[in-house]
C-alpha positions in Angstrom: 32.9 4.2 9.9 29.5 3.0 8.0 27.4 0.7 10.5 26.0 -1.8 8.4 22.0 -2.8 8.7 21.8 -6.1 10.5 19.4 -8.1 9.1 16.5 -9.7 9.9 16.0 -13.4 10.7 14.6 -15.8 8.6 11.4 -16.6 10.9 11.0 -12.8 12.1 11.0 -12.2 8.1 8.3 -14.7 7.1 6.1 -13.8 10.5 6.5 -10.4 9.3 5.4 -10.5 5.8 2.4 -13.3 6.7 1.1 -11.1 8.9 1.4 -7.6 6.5 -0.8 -10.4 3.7 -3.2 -11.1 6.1 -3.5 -7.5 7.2 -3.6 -6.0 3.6 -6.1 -8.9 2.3 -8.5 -8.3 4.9 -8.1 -11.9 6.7 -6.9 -9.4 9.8 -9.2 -6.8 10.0 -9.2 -3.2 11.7 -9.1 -3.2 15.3 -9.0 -7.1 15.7 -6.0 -7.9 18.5 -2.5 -9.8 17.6 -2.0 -12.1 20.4 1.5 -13.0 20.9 1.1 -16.9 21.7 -1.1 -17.4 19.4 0.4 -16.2 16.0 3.3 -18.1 17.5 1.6 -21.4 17.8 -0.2 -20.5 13.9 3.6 -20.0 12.3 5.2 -22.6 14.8 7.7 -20.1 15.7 8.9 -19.0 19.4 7.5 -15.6 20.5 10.1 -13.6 20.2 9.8 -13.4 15.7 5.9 -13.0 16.3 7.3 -9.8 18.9 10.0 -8.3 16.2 7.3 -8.6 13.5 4.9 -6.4 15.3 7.4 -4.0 16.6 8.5 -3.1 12.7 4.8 -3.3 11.5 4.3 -0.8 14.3 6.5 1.4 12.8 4.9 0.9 9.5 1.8 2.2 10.8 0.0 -1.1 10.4 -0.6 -2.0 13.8 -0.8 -0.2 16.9 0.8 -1.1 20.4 -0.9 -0.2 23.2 0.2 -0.7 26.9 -3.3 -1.7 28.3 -4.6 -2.9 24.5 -2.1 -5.3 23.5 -1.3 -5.0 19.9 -4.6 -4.6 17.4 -4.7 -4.0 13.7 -4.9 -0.3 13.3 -8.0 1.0 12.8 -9.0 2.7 9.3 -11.2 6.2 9.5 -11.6 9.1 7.4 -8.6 11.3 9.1 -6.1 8.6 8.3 -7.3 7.7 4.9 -6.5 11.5 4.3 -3.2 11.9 5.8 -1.9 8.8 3.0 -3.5 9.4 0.4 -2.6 13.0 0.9 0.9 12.2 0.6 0.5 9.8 -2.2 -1.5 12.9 -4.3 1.4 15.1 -3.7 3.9 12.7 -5.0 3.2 10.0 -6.7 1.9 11.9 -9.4 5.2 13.8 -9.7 7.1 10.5 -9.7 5.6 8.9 -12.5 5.9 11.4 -14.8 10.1 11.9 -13.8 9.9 8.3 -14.8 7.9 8.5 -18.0 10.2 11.7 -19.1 13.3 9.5 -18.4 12.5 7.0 -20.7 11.9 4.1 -17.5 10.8 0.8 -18.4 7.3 0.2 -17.3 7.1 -3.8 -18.0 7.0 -4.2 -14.2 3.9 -1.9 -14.4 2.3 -3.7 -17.1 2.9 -7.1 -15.7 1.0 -6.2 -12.7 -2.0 -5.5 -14.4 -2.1 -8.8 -16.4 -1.4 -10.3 -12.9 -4.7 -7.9 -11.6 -6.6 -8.8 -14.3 -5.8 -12.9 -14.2 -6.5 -12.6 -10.2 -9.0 -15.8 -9.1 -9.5 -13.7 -5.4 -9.4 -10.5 -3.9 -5.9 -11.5 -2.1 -4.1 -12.0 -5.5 -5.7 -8.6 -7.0 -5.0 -6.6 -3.7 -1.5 -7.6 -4.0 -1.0 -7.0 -7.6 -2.7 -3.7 -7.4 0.1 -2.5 -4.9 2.4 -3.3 -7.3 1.3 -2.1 -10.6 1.1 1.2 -8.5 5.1 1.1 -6.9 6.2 -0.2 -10.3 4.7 3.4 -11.7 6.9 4.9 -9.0 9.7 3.5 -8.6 12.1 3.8 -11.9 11.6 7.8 -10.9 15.5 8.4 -10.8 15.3 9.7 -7.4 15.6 6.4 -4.9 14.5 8.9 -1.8 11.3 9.8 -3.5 11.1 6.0 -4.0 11.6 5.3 -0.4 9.1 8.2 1.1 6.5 6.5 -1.1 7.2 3.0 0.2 7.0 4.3 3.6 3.1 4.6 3.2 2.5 2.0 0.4 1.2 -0.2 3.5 -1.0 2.2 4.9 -2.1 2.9 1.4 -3.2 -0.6 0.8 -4.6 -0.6 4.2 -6.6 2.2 3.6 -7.5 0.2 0.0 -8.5 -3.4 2.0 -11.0 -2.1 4.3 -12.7 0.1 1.2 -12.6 -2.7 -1.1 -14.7 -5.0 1.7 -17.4 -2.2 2.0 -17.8 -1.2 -2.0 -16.1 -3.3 -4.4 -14.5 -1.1 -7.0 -12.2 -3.2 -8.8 -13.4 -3.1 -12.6 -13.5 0.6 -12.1 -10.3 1.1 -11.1 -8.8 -1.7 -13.2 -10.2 0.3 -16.6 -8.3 3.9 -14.7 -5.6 1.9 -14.5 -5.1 0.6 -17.8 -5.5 4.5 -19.4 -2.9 5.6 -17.1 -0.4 2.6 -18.3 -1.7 3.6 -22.1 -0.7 7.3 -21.6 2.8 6.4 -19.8 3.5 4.1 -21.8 2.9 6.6 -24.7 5.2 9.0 -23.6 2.7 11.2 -22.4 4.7 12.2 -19.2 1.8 15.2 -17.9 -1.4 13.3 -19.1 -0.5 9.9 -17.1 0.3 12.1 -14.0 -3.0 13.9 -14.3 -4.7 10.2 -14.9 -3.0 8.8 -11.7 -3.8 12.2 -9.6 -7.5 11.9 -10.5 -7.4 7.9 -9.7 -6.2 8.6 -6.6 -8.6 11.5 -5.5 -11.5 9.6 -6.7 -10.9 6.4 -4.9 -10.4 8.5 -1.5 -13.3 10.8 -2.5 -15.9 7.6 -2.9 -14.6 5.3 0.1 -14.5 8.0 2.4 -16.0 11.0 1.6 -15.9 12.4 5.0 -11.9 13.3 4.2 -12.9 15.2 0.8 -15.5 16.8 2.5 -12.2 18.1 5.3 -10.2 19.0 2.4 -13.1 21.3 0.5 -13.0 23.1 4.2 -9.6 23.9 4.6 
């Protein structure tokens, strides 16, 4: 017999993804400590949402629990910015062009970047950024691919926040973006993939060049 997922409360959902936005916007930065009591007194919410919340974005990689440290955003360095975007070069790629060869609507995509480009703060862009990026993804015809891709989309935009605070990039990426969207949207299946793999490396390459300069060794 199937189990079925149980799913989460209300409060320990909205705790959850207020926390993830203030991570991935950079109101929560790298290192800073999550305090129990007093996100629960912030959402008005007992402690025990505020604790399921952190154990889930633990296992999203977003924060780390520490016996001694309490829980503290997790910290952003070269190694780790690697290790995602490694997996996102290896894939990501490969599932846009699936979806561009199957024919997938890309409105989602393209409604992402109007939302990007319409974006009054960093907050809104961030957000809308992730998703022009899963909507490329997604209609890839194989949900597991999906799913392994969403498993570091957080980390990703982790990754993303803390570059973004150092060295603004966001018109440059913004123009990458729209030529990969021009070339999926053409039908151009290989093109767009090669567009999105050299988006990718570049963006790593420039924040943190310490991981490129790993790679070239290996």
């Amino acid at each position: 017999m199937t189990s079925v997922p149980t799913p989460i409360p209300s409060r320990t959902q909205y705790v959850l993804e207020e926390i993830k936005r203030r991570i991935l916007t950079g109101r929560l930065t790298p290192g800073q400590a999550l305090v129990e009591t007093e996100l629960a007194a912030q959402f008005g919410v007992s402690k025990t949402p505020v604790r399921e919340a952190l154990k889930t974005l633990a296992g999203t990689g977003l924060v780390v629990m520490n016996q001694y440290k309490g829980v503290t955003v997790r910290m952003v360095d070269a190694d780790m910015a690697r290790e995602v975007y490694d997996v996102r070069l290896l894939l990501e790629p490969e599932a846009l062009k699936r979806a561009v060869r199957r024919g997938a609507s890309l409105d989602d995509a393209r409604d992402a970047l109007t939302r990007a480009d319409r974006a009054t703060d960093a907050a809104e862009r961030s957000l809308a950024n992730r998703e022009f990026h899963r909507a490329l993804y997604l209609p890839c015809g194989n949900p597991l691919l999906g799913r392994m891709l969403d498993e570091v989309r957080d980390q990703a935009a982790l990754v993303s926040a803390v570059a973004w605070a150092a060295s603004p990039s966001w018109e440059r990426e913004a123009g990458e973006h729209r030529e990969i969207l021009r070339l999926a949207l053409g039908g151009d299946a290989d093109g767009a993939a090669r567009a999105l793999h050299a988006h990718i490396a570049s963006f790593v390459e420039r924040a943190f060049p310490e991981a490129a300069d790993q790679e070239g060794q290996e």
